[in-house]
N, CA, C and O atoms as a GROMACS GRO file, in nm:
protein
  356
    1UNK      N    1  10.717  10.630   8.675
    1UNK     CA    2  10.674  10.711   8.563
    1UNK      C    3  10.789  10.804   8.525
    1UNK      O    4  10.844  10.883   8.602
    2UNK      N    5  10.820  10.781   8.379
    2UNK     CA    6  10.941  10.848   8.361
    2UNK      C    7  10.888  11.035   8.323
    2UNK      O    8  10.801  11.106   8.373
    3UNK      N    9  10.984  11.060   8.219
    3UNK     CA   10  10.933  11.238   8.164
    3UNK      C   11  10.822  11.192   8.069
    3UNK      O   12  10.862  11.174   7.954
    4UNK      N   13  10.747  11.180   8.083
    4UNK     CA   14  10.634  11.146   7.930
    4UNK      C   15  10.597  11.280   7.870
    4UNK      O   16  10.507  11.258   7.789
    5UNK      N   17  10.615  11.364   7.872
    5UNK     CA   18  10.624  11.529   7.794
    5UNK      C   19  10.557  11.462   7.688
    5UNK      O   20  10.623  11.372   7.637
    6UNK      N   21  10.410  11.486   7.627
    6UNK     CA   22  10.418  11.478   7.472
    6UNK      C   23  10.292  11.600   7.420
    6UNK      O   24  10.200  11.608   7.501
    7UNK      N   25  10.284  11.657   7.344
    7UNK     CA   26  10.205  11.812   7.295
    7UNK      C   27  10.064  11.676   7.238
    7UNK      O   28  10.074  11.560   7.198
    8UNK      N   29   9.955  11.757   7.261
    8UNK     CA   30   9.808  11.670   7.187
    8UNK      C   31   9.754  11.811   7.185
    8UNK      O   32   9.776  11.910   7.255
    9UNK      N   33   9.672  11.786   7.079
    9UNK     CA   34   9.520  11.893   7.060
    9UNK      C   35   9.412  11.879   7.148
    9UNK      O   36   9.337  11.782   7.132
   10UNK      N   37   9.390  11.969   7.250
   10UNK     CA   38   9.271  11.946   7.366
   10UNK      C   39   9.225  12.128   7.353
   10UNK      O   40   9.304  12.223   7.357
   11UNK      N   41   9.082  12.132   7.338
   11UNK     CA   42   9.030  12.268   7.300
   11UNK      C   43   9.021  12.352   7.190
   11UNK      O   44   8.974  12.466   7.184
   12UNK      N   45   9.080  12.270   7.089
   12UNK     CA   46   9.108  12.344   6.973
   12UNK      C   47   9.294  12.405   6.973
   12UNK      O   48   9.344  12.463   6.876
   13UNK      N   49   9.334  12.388   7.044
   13UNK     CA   50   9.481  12.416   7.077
   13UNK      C   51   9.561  12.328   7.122
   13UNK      O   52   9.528  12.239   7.201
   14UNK      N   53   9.711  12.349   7.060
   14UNK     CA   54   9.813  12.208   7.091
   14UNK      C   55   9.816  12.288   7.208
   14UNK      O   56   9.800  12.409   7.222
   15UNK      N   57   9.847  12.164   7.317
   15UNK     CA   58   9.885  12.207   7.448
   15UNK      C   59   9.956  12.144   7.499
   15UNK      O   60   9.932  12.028   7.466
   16UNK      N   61  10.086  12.152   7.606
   16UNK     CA   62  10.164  11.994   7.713
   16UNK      C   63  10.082  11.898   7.792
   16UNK      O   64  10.007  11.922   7.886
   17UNK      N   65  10.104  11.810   7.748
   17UNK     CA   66  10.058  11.732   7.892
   17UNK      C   67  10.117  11.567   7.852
   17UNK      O   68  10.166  11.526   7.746
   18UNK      N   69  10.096  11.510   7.956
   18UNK     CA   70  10.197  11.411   8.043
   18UNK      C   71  10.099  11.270   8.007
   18UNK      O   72   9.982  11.248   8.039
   19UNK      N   73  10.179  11.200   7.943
   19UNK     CA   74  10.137  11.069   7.918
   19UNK      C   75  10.126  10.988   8.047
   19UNK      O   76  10.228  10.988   8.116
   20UNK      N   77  10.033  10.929   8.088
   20UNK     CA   78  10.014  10.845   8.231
   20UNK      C   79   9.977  10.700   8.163
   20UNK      O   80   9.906  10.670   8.067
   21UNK      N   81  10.056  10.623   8.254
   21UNK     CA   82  10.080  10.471   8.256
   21UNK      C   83   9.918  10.466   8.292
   21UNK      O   84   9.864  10.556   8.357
   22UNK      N   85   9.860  10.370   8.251
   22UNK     CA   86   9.779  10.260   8.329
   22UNK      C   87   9.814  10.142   8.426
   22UNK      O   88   9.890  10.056   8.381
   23UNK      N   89   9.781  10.132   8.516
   23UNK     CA   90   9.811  10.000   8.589
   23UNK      C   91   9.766   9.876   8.625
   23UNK      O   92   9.810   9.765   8.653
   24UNK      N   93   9.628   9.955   8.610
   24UNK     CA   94   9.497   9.842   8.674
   24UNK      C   95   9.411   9.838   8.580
   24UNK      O   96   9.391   9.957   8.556
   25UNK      N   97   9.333   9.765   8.497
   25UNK     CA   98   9.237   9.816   8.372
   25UNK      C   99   9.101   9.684   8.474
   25UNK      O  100   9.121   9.594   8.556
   26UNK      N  101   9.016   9.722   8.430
   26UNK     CA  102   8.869   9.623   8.413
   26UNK      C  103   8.757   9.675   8.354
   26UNK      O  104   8.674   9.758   8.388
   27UNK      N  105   8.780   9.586   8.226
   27UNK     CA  106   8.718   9.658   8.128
   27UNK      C  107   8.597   9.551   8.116
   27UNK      O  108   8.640   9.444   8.074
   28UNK      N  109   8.453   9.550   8.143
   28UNK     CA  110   8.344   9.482   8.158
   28UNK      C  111   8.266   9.522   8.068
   28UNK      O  112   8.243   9.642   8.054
   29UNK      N  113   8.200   9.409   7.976
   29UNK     CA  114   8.115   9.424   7.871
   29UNK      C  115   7.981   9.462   7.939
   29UNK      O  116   7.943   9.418   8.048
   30UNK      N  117   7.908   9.555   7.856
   30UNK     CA  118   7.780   9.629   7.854
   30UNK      C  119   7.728   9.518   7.750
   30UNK      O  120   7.790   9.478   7.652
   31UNK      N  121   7.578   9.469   7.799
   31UNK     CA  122   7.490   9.388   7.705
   31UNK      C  123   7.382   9.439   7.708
   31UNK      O  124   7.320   9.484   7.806
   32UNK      N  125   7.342   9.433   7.553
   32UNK     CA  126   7.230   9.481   7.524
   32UNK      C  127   7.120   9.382   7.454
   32UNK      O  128   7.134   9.357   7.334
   33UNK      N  129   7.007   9.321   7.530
   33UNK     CA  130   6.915   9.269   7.472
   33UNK      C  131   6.803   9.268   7.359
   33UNK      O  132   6.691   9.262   7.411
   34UNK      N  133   6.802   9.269   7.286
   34UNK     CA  134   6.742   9.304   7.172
   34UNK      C  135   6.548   9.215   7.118
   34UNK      O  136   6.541   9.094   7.140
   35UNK      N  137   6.459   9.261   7.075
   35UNK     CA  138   6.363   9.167   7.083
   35UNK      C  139   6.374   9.105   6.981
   35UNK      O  140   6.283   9.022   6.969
   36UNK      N  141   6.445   9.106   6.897
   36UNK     CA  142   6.475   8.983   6.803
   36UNK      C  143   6.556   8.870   6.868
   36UNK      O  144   6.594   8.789   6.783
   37UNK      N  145   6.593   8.841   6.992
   37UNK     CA  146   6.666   8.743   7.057
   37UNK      C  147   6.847   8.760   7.052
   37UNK      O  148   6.929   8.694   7.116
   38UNK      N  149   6.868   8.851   6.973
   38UNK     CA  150   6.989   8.904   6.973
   38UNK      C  151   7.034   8.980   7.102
   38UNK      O  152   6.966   9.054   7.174
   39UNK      N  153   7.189   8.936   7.115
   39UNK     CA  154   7.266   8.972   7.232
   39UNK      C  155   7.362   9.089   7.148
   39UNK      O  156   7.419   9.065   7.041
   40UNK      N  157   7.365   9.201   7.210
   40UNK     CA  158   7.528   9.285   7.151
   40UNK      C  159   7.569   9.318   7.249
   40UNK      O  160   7.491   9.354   7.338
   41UNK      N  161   7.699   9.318   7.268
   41UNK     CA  162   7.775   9.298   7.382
   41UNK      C  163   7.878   9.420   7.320
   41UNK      O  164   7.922   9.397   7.208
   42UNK      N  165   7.913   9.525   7.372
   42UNK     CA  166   8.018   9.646   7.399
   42UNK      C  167   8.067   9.694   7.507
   42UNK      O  168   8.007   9.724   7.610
   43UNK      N  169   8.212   9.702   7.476
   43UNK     CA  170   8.275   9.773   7.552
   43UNK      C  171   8.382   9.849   7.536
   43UNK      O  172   8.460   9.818   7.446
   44UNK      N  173   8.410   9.966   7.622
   44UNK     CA  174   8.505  10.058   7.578
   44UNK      C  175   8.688  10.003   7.631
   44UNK      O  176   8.718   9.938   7.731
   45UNK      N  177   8.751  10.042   7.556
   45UNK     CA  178   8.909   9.964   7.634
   45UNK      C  179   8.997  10.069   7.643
   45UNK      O  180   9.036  10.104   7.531
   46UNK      N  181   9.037  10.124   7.720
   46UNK     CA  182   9.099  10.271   7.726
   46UNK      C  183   9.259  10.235   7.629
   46UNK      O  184   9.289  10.116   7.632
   47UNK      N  185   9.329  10.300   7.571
   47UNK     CA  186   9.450  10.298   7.493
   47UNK      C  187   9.534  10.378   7.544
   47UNK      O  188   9.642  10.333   7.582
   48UNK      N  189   9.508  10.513   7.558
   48UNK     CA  190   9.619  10.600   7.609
   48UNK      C  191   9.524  10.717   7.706
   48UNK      O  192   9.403  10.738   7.708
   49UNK      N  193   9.648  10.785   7.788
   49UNK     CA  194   9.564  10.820   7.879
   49UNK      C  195   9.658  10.968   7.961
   49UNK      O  196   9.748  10.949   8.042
   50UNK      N  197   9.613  11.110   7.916
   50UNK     CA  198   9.727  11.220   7.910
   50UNK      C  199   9.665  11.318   8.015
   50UNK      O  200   9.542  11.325   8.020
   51UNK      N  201   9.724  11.378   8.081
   51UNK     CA  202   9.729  11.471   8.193
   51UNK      C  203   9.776  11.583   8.132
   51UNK      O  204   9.894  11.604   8.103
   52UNK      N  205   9.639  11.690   8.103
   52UNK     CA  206   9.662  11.820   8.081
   52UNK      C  207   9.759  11.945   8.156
   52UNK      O  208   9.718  12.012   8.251
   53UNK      N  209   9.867  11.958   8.105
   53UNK     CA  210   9.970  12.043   8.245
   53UNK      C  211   9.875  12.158   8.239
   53UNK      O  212   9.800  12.203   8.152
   54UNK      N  213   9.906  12.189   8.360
   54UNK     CA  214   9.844  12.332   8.393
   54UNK      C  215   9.710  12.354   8.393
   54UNK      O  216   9.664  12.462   8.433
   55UNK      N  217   9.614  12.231   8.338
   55UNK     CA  218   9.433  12.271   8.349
   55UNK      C  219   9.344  12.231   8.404
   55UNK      O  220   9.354  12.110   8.420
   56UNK      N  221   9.272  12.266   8.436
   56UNK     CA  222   9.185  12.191   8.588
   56UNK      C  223   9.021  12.226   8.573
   56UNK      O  224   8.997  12.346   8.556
   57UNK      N  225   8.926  12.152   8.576
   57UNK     CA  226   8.822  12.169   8.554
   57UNK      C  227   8.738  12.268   8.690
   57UNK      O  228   8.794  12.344   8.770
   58UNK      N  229   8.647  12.248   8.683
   58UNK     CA  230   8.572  12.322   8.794
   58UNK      C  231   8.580  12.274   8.930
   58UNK      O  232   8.578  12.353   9.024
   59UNK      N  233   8.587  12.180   8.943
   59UNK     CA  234   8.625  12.161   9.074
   59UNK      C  235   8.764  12.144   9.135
   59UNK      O  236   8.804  12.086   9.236
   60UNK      N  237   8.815  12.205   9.054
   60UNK     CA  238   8.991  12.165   9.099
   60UNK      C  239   9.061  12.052   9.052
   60UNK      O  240   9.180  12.057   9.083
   61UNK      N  241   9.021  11.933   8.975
   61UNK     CA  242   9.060  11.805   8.927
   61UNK      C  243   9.127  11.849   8.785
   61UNK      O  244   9.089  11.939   8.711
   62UNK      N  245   9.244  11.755   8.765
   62UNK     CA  246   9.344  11.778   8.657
   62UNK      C  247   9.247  11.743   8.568
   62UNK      O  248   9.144  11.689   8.610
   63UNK      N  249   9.269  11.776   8.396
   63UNK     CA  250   9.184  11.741   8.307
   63UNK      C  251   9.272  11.660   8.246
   63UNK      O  252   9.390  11.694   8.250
   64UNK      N  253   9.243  11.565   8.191
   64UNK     CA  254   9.257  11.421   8.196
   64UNK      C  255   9.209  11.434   7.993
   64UNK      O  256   9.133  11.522   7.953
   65UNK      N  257   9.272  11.330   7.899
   65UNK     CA  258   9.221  11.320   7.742
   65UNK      C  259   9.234  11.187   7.737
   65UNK      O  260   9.344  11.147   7.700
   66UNK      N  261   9.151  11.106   7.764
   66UNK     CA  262   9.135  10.976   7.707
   66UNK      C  263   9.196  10.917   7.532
   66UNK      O  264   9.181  11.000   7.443
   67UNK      N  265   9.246  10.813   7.502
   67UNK     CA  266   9.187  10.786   7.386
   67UNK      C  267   9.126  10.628   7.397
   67UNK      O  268   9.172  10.563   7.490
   68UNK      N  269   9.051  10.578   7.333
   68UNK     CA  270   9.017  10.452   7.357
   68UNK      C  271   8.930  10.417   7.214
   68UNK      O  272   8.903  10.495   7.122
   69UNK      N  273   8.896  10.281   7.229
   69UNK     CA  274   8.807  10.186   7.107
   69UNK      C  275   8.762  10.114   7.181
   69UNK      O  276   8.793  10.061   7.288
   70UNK      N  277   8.662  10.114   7.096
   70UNK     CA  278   8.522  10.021   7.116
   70UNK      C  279   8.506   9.892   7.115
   70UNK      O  280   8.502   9.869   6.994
   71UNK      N  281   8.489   9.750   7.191
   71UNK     CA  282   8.509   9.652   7.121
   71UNK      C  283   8.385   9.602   7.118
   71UNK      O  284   8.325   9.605   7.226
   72UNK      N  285   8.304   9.535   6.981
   72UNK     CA  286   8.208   9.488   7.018
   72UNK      C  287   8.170   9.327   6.967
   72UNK      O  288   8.250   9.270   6.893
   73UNK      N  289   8.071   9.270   7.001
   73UNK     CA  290   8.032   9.120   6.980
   73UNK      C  291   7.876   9.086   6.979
   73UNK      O  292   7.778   9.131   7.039
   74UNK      N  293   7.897   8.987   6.887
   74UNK     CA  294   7.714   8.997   6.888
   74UNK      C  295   7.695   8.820   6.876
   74UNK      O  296   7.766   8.730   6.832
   75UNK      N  297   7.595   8.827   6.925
   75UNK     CA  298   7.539   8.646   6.950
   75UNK      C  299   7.382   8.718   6.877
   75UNK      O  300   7.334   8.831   6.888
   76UNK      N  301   7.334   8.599   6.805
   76UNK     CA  302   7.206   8.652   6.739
   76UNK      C  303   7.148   8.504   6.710
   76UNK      O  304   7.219   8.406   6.686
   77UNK      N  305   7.012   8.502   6.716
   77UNK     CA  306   6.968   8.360   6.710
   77UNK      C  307   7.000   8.279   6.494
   77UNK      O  308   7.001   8.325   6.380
   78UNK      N  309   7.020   8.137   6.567
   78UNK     CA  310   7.050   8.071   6.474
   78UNK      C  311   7.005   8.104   6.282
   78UNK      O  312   7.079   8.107   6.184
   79UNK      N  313   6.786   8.134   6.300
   79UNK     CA  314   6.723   8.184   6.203
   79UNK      C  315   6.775   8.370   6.161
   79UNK      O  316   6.712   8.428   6.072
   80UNK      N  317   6.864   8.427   6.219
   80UNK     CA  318   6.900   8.541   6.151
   80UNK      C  319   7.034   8.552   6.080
   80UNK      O  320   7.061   8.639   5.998
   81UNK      N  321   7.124   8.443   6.124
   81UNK     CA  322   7.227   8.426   6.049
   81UNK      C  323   7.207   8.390   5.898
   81UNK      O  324   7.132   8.300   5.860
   82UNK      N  325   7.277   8.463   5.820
   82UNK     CA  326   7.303   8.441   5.680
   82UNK      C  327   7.352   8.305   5.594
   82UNK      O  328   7.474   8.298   5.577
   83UNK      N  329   7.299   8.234   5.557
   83UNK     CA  330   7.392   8.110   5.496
   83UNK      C  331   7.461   8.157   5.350
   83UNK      O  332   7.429   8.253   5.280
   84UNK      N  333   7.557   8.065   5.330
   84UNK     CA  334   7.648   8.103   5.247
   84UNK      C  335   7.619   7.998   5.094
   84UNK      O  336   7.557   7.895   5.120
   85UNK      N  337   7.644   8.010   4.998
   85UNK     CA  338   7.566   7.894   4.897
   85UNK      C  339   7.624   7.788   4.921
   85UNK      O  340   7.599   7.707   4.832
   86UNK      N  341   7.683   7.753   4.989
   86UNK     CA  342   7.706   7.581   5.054
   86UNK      C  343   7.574   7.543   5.108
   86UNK      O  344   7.516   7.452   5.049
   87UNK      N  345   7.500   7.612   5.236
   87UNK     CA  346   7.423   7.610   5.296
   87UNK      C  347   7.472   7.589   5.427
   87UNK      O  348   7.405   7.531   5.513
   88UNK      N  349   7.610   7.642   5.452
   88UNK     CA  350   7.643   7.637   5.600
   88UNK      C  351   7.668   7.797   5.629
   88UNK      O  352   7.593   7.881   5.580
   89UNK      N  353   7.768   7.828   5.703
   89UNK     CA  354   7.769   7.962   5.780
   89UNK      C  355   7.881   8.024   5.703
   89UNK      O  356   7.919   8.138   5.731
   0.00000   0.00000   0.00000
């Protein structure tokens, strides 16, 4: 890990803190069953990931600013899909 120095807004105030590598990711979809027979499938994928200098929550642990996106997917039964004026998908 080199100098990653970069200023972000955390609290309402620009503050320092330290860009941290990721190394290991497992990012596992959350499914949600639906009673229309529909599947939605989400999950979060972390992007960047910064170490607040100098701030520490209540128990003594560095405070940490995520950024990340959402990815999501949906399976839905055949009769809810939309046809197109061909009459296919």
């Amino acid at each position: 890990m080199g100098d990653n120095k970069v200023k972000i807004q955390y609290g309402g105030h620009q503050v320092d803190a330290t860009l941290i590598d990721v190394n290991q990711t497992s990012e596992r979809w959350n499914e949600y069953f639906l009673e229309d027979g529909s599947v939605l499938k989400m999950k979060l994928v972390l992007t960047k990931v910064y170490r607040v200098d100098e701030q520490y929550d209540g128990d003594g642990n560095p405070v940490y600013v995520m950024q990340s996106t959402n990815v999501t997917a949906i399976n839905c039964p055949q009769h809810l899909k939309r046809l197109d004026s061909t009459g296919g998908l």
